[in-house]
C-alpha positions as CSV (number, residue, x, y, z in Angstrom):
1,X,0.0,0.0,0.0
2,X,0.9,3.7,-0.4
3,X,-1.5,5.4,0.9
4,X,-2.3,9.3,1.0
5,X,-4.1,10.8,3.7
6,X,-5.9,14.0,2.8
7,X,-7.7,16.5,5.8
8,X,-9.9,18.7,3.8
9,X,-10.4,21.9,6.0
10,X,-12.4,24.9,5.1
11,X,-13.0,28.2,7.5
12,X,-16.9,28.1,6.2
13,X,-18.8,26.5,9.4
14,X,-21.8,28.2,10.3
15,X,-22.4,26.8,13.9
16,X,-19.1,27.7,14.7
17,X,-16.9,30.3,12.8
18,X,-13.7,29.6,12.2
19,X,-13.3,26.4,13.5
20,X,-10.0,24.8,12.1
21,X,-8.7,27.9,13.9
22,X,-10.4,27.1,16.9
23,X,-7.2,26.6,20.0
24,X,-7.7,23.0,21.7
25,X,-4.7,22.8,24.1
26,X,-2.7,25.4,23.0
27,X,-2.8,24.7,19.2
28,X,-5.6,25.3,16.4
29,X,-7.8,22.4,15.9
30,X,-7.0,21.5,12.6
31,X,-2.9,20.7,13.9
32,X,-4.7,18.4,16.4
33,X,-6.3,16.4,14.2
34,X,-3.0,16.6,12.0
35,X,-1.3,14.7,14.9
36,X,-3.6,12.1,15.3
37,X,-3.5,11.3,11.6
38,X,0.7,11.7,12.0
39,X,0.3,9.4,15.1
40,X,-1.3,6.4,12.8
41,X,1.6,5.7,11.1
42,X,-0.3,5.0,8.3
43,X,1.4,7.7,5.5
44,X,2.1,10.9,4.0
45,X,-0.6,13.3,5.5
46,X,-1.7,16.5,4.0
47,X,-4.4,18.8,4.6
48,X,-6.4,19.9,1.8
49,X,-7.4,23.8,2.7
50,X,-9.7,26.3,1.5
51,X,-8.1,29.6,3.1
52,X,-4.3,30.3,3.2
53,X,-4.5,31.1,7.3
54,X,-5.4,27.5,7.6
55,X,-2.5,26.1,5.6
56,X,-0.2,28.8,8.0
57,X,-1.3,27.0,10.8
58,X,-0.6,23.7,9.5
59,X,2.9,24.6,8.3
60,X,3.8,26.6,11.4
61,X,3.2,23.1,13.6
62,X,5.7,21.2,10.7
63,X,2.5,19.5,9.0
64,X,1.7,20.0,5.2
65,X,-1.0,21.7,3.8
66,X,-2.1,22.7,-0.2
67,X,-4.6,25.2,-1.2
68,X,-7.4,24.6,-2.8
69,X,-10.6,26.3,-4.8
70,X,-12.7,27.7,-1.6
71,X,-15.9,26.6,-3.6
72,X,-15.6,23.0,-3.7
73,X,-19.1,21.4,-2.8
74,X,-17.8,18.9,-0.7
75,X,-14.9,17.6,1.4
76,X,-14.5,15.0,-1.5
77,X,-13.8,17.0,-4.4
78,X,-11.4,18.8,-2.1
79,X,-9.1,16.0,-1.2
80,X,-9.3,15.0,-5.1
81,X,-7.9,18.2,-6.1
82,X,-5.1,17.3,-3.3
83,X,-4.2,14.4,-4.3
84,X,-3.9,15.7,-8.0
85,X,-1.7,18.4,-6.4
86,X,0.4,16.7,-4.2
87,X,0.7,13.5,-6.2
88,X,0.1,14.1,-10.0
89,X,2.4,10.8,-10.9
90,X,-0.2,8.7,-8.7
91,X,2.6,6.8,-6.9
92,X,-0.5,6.9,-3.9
93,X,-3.3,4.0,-4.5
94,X,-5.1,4.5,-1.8
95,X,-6.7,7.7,0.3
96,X,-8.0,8.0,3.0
97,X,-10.1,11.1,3.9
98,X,-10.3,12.2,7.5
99,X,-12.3,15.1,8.9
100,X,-10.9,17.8,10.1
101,X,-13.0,18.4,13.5
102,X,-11.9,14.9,15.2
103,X,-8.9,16.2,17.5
104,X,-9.4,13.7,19.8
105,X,-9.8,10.8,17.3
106,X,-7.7,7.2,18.4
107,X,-5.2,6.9,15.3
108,X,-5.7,3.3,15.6
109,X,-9.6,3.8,14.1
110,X,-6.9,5.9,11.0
111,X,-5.3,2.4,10.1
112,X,-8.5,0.3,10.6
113,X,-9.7,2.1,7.1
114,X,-6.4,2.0,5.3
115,X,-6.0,-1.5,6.0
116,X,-9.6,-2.8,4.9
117,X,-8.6,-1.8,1.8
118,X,-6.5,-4.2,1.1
119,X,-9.7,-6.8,1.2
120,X,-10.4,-5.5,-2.9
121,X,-13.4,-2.6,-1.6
122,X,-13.9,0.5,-3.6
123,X,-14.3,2.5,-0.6
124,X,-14.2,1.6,3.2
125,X,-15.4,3.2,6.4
126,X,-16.3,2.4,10.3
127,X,-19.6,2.2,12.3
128,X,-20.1,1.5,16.2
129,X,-22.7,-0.1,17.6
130,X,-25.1,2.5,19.2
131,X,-25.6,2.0,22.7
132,X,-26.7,5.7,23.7
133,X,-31.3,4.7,22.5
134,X,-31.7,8.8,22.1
135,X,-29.3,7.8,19.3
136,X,-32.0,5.4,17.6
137,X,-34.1,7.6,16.2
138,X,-32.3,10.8,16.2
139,X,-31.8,11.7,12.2
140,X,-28.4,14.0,12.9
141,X,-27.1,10.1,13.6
142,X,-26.3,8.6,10.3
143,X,-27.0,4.6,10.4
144,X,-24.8,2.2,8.4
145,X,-26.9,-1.0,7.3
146,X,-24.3,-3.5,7.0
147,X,-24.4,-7.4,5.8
148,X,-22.5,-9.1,8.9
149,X,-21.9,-12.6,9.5
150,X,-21.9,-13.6,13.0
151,X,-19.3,-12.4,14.8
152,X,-17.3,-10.6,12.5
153,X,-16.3,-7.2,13.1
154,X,-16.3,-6.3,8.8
155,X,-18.9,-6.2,6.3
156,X,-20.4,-5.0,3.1
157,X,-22.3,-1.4,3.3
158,X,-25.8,-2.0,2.1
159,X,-27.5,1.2,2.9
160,X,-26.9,4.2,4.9
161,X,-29.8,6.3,5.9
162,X,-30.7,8.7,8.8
163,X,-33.9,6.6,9.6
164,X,-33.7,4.1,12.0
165,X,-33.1,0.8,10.4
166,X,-32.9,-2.0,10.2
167,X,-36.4,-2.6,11.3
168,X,-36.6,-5.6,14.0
169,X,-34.5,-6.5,17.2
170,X,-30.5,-6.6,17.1
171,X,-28.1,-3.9,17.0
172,X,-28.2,-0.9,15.1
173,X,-25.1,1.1,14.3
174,X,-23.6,4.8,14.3
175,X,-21.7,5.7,10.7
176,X,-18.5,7.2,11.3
177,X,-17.4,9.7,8.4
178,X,-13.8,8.6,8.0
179,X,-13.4,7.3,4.3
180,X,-10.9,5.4,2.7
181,X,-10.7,5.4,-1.1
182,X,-8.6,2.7,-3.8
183,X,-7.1,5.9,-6.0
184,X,-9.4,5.2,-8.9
185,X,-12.4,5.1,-7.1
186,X,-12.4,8.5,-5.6
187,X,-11.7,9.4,-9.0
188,X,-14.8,8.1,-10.2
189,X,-16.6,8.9,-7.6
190,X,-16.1,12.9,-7.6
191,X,-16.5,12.7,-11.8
192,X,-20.6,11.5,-10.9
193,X,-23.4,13.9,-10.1
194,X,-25.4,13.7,-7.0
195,X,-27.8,11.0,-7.1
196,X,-31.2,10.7,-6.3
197,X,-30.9,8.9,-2.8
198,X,-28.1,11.0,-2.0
199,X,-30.1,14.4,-2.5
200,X,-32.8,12.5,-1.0
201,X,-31.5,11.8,2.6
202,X,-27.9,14.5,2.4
203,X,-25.5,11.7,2.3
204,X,-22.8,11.5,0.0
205,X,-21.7,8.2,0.3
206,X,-25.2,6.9,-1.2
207,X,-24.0,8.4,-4.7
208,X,-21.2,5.2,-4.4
209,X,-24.0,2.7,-3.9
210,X,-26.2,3.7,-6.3
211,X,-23.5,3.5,-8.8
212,X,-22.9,0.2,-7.8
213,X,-19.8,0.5,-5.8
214,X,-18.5,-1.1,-2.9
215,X,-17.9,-0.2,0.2
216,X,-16.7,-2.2,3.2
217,X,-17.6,-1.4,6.9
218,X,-15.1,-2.2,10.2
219,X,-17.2,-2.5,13.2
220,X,-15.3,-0.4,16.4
221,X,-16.3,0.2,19.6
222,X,-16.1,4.2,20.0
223,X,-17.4,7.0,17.9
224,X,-15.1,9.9,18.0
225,X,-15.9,13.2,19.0
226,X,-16.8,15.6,16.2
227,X,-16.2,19.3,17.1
228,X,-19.5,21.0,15.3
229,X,-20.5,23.3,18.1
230,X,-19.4,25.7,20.7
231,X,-20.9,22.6,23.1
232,X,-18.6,20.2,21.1
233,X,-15.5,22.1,21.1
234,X,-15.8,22.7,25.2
235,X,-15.9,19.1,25.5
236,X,-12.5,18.3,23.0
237,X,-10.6,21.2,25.1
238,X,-11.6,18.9,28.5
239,X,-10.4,15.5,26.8
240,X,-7.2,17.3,25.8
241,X,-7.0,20.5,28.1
242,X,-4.0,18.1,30.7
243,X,-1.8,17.6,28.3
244,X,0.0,19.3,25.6
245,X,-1.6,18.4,22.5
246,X,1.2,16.1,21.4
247,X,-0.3,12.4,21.9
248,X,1.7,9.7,21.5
């Protein structure tokens, strides 16, 4: 493998202005969540950014950022202009994209994704069983329908949806947005228009199904925090207020 990890990271966040910016134990957000992906030992990380004071930030901590258009309409098409960027020979076969508002995320949950990649998906990505039942019903808590056998911890993506499904009794389970790519699939995938289910329900990753692409699913046991309000961000600063930001 030679993988690529992108952080797209854009200053454009309505519930909470200028949040890449926003200081989590002495350093923006955006360098914590560089660390983490640094800390999985997975590859080459760069963040993918949509204002040149984010990419100052990034550069100023010894991380490495490119700019990109400030329009893009999604985090995808902005880590697909990275890679072009940073990698035009396509020496990297695999990406992974990683959010840019998990600054407490366990790297370990990084390499889960890269290495289910290896098992011939298009694209893979991680649920966790819900356990919290205010989660169940809530639609801001995307679900990931997922073809398991009995006790394995991976399986095929058959649906994701912000209903609560499946119907009947057994476990239900929390998407989380980190995405890993084979090079050629996120190509594809940013080249297709928004499909119908995708518009639909205001998930991207229904725009792979439809077109009949695969996508694998690791079961883990913890849904990192995602910084998305002033709430959220007090919450990452208390995680990682003790110690100096630098996790190893």
């Amino acid at each position: 493998m030679e993988p690529l990890i992108i952080i797209p990271a854009r200053m454009a966040s309505t519930r909470l202005p200028g949040k890449p910016l926003a200081d989590i134990a002495g350093v923006p957000m955006i360098v914590q969540v560089w660390r983490r992906a640094a800390e999985s030992g997975v590859g080459r990380v760069v963040v993918a950014v949509g204002e040149a004071e984010i990419a100052d930030a990034v550069r100023a901590a010894g991380g490495e950022a490119v700019l990109t258009r400030p329009d893009h309409p999604s985090g995808s098409d902005r880590v697909w202009e990275a890679v072009e960027a940073v990698d035009p020979k396509g020496q990297a076969n695999f990406v992974v994209n990683l959010q840019g508002d998990l600054p407490t995320l366990d790297p370990r949950l990084i390499r889960q994704v890269a290495e289910l990649l290896q098992d011939g998906a298009d694209i893979t990505t991680l649920a966790a069983p819900i356990s919290d039942e205010s989660e169940r019903d809530n639609p801001n808590v995307t679900k990931a329908v997922i073809a398991l056998e009995d006790g394995a911890t991976t399986g095929r993506a058959l649906y994701f949806t912000r209903a609560t499904a499946p119907h009947g009794h057994g476990l239900l389970y929390h998407h989380i947005g980190i995405y890993g790519y084979t090079r050629p699939a996120l190509e594809r995938f940013v080249s297709m228009k928004p499909s119908p289910l995708e518009l639909r329900e205001k998930l991207e990753q229904l725009r792979a199904l439809e077109a009949g692409m695969r996508i694998d699913v690791a079961v883990v046991d913890t849904v990192p925090l995602g910084v998305d309000t002033p709430e959220d961000l007090t919450r990452a600063r208390a995680a990682l207020g003790n110690s100096s930001g630098d996790q190893s």
